[in-house]
C-alpha positions, 0 to 999 in steps of 0.5 A, spaced: 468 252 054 464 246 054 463 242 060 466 236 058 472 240 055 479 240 059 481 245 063 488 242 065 492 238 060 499 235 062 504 232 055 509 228 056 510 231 063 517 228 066 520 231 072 528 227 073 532 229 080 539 227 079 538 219 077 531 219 080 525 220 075 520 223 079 515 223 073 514 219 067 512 222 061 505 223 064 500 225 059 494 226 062 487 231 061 482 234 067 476 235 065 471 243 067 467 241 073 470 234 075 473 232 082 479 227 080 482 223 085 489 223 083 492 216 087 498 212 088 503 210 094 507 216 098 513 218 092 509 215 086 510 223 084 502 226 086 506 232 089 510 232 084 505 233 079 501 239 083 508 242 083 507 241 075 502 245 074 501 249 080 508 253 078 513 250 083 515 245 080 520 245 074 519 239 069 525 236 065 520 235 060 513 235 057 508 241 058 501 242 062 497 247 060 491 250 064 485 253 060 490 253 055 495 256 057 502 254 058 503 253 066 511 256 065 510 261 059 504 264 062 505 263 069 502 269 072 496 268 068 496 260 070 497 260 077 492 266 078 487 261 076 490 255 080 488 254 088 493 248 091 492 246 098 499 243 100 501 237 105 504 242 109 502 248 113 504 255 111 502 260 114 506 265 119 504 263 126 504 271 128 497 272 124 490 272 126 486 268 122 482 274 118 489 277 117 492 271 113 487 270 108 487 278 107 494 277 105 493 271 101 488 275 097 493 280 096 499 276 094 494 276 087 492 282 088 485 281 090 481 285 095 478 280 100 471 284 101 468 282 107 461 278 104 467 274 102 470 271 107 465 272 111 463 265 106 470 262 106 470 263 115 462 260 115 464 254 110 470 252 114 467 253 120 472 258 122 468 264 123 469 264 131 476 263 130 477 269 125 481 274 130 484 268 133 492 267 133 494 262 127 499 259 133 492 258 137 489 253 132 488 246 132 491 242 127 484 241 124 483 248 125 490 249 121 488 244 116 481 249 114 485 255 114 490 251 109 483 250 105 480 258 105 487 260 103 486 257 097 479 260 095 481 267 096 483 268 089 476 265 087 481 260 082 477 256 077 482 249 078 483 247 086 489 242 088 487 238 094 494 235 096 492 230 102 487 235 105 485 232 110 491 228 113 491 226 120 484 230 121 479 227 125 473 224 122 468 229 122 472 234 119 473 230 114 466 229 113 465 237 113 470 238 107 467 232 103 461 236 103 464 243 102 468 239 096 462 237 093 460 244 093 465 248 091 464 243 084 457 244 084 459 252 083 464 250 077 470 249 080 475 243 077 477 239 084 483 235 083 484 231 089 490 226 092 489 222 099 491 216 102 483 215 104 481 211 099 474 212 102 475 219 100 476 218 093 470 213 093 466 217 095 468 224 091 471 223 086 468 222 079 474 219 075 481 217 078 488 216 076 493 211 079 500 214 079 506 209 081 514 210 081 512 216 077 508 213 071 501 214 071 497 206 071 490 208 069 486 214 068 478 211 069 471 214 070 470 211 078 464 208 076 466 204 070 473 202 073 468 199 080 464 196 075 470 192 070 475 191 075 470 189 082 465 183 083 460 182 089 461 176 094 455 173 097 456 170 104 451 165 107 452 162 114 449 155 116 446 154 122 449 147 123 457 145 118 455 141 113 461 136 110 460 137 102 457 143 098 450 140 095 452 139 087 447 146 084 452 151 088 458 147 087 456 147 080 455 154 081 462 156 083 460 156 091 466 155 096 465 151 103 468 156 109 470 155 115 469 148 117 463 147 112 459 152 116 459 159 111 458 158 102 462 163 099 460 165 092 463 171 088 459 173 082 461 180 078 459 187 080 452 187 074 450 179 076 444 179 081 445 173 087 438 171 088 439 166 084 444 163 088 440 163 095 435 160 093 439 154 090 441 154 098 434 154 100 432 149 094 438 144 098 435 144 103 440 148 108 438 153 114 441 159 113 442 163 120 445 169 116 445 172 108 451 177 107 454 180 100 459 186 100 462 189 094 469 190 091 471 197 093 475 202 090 481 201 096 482 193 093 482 194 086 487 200 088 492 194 092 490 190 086 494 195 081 500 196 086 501 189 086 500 188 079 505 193 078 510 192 082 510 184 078 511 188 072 516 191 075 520 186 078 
């Protein structure tokens, strides 16, 4: 299999409850060795859709395969291959750390040798905690044990469902770093999150569900490229009532009582031009500041566009 090959392939993938459609014929390819962020509103149907492919979701409709092996034919093949990281906590209170994840191995009929999860405990810092009670942890300390349960299996495919929710920062900025190295090792990482920093800053294409239909499949990059601008902002030392013609000319805005020119190009445009038309006017320029679309606004941008098309 080539690296750019799927390893998971969702057809036509519906999930209805009653008069509910949970999913909309979701068709959707992951590719071998790529962090996906998977984003959309709580009920868009994320879950849902891990449930899919994972094996705990029955789907009305449509199929999924994981390295081409159909998820509910070949269920114990697949879910052996698949690691999900859930929203909830799922262990039981009354065992330590070691002994959790020594009985998630063997549910997949895995020996966890010790060199293992010795590796697992040290990447999740959680090796002064192995013969600790799991009732005894912190939510953050729950949450990387959550994560270790997930890779006992070695699988080739990791579900990320919110992993790092109600987590304190710099955990996040730990698992970030562990994701990262998980995908250097191969591993195929999709991820949902309702950090859009996160999806920005791992991700290497994203996916935008809502109301269960999927609105676009993109790499990061491209999609930060065709849908961002630039915005550069300069603030004057003394308000001037009118812009000068040239930065009008350009597409400038005059802000906040005539003390700030706003000038927004795209992403690609280079904004020196724009400052030296400020300088050749003749303003005195206190402050230059530019700032980039992110991946959070272009994000809102496609709800609320949905949301009109919809309406």
């Amino acid at each position: 299999m080539s690296e750019r090959d799927s390893v998971v392939r969702i057809e036509g993938l519906t999930k209805r409850y009653g008069a509910l459609v949970a999913l909309d014929s979701v068709t959707l390819d992951i590719r071998a060795g790529e962090i996906f962020a998977l984003l959309g509103p709580n009920g868009a149907g994320k879950t849902t859709l891990i449930g899919c492919v994972s094996g705990l979701v029955i789907p009305t409709a449509g199929s999924a395969t994981v390295l081409g092996r159909d998820t509910r034919r070949d269920y114990r093949e697949t879910r052996r291959v698949v690691g999900l990281v859930p929203q909830e906590l799922n262990f039981d209170p009354f065992f330590t750390v070691e002994e959790t994840l020594r009985f998630q191995a063997g549910y997949f009929g895995v020996k966890l040798e010790e060199a293992k999860l010795a590796e697992i405990l040290d990447a999740l810092d959680l090796t002064r905690k192995r013969k600790a009670g799991t009732r005894e942890l912190s939510g953050g300390m729950k949450r990387r044990l959550l994560i270790g349960k997930a890779l006992v299996h070695d699988p080739k495919v990791l579900f990320l469902d919110e992993p790092t929710a109600g987590v304190d920062v710099e955990l996040r900025r730990d698992l970030w770093a562990y994701v990262r190295r998980l995908r250097e090792r191969g591993t195929t990482i999709v991820l949902t999150t309702h950090y859009l920093e996160e999806a920005q800053e791992l991700a290497d294409r994203v996916g935008m569900i809502d109301k269960g239909k999927l609105l676009l499949v993109e790499d990061k990059a491209r999609l930060l490229a065709r849908l961002g601008h630039k915005t550069l902002r300069l603030t004057l030392r003394e308000p001037i009532a009118a812009l000068p013609t040239s930065l009008s000319d350009a597409g400038a805005r005059l802000l906040e009582g005539g003390s700030v020119v706003e000038l927004t190009r795209p992403v690609e445009a280079e904004l020196g031009s724009a400052v030296a038309l400020a300088v050749d006017a003749g303003l005195a320029l206190r402050d230059v500041d530019t700032r980039r679309t992110d991946l959070e606004e272009i994000y809102v941008q496609l709800l609320e566009r949905n949301d009109r098309g919809a309406a």
